[in-house]
C-alpha positions in Angstrom: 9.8 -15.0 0.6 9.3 -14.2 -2.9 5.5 -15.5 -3.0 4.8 -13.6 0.5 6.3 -9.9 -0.4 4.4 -9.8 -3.7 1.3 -11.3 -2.5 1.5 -8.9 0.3 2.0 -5.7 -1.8 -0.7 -6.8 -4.2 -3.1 -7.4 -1.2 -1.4 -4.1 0.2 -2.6 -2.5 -3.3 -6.2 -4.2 -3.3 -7.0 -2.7 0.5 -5.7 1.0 -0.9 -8.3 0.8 -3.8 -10.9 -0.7 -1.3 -10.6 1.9 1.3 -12.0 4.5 -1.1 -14.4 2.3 -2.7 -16.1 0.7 0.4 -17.0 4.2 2.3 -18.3 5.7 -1.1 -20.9 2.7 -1.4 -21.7 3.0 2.5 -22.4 7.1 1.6 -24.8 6.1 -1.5 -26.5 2.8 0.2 -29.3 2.5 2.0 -30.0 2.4 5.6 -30.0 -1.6 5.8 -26.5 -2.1 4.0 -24.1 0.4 5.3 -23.6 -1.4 8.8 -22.4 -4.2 7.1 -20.3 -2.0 4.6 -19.0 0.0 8.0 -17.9 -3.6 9.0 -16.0 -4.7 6.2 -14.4 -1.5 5.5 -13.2 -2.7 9.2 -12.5 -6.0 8.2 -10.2 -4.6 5.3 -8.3 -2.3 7.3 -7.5 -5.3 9.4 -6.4 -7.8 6.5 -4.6 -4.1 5.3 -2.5 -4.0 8.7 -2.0 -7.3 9.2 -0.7 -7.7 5.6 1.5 -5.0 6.2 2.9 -6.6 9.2 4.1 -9.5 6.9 5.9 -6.9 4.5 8.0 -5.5 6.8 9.0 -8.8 8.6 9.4 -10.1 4.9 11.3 -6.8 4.1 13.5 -6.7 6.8 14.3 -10.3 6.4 15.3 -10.0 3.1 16.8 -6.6 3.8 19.0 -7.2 6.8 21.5 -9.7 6.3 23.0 -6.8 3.7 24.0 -3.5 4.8 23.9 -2.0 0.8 20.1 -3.4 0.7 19.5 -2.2 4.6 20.7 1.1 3.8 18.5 1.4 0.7 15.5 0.3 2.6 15.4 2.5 5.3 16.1 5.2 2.8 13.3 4.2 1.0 11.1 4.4 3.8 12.3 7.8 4.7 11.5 9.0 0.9 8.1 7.3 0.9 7.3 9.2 3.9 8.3 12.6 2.9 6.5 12.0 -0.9 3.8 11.3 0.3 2.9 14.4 2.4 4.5 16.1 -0.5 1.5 15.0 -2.7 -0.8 15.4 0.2 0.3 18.9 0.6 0.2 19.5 -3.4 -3.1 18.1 -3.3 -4.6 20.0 -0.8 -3.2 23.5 -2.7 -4.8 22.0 -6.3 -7.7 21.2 -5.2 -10.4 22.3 -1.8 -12.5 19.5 -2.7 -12.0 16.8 -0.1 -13.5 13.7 -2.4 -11.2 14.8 -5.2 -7.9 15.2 -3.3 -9.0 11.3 -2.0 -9.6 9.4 -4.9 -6.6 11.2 -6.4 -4.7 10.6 -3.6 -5.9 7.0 -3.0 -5.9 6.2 -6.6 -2.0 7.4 -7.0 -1.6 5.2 -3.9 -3.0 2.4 -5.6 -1.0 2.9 -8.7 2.1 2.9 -6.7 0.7 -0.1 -5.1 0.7 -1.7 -8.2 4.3 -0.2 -9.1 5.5 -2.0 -6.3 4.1 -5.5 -6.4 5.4 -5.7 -10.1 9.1 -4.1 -8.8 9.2 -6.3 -5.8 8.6 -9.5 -8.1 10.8 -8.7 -10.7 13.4 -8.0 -7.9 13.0 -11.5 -6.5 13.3 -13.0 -9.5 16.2 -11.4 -11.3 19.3 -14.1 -11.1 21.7 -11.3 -9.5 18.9 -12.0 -6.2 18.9 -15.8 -6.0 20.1 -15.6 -2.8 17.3 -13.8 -1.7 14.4 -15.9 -2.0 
């Protein structure tokens, strides 16, 4: 379990940064390349999805057998959601520029991305969560 969670929030954090990337070079490409850059931008939000299908059967695997780190999941979840339109809405008020607000927005994304991949391994590895793995 610990290998799958924090290969899946790296790949998770990989696919975030890719989304943006992947429709700017399809904007600036020529004719010839952006069907197959249309295509793999499909292909990522596939591998994106079904990596994030993984996660939360990893998550709730590791989560459910304890009501403390059940609880602090769904919690988590819950704040995740509401930050993120938070920034979205904060965003949007900073800044009318619809590239701008997405490569901040994506970019924070990835960052927390990142965040998370380096929490959700040391979490796994810490003695106190032996039991977990």
């Amino acid at each position: 379990m610990n290998l799958r969670m924090t290969f899946t929030f790296g790949l998770n954090t990989i696919c975030t940064a890719l989304m943006v990337v992947l429709p700017l070079l399809a904007d600036t490409s020529k004719q010839d390349n952006k069907l197959a850059l249309y295509n793999l931008t499909l292909f990522v939000s596939a591998v994106y999805g079904t990596s994030t299908a993984f996660l939360q059967v990893t998550l709730y695997g590791i989560a459910g057998p304890v009501a403390d780190l059940t609880t602090s999941l769904m919690v988590g979840v819950g704040l995740s959601s509401l930050l993120t339109n938070f920034v979205r809405i904060i965003l949007h008020l900073l800044s009318s520029h619809y590239l701008t607000e997405a490569f901040v927005f994506f970019g924070l994304a990835t960052l927390f991305g990142l965040f998370c991949t380096i929490l959700s391994f040391k979490f796994l590895a810490s003695s106190e969560n032996k039991a977990y793995k």
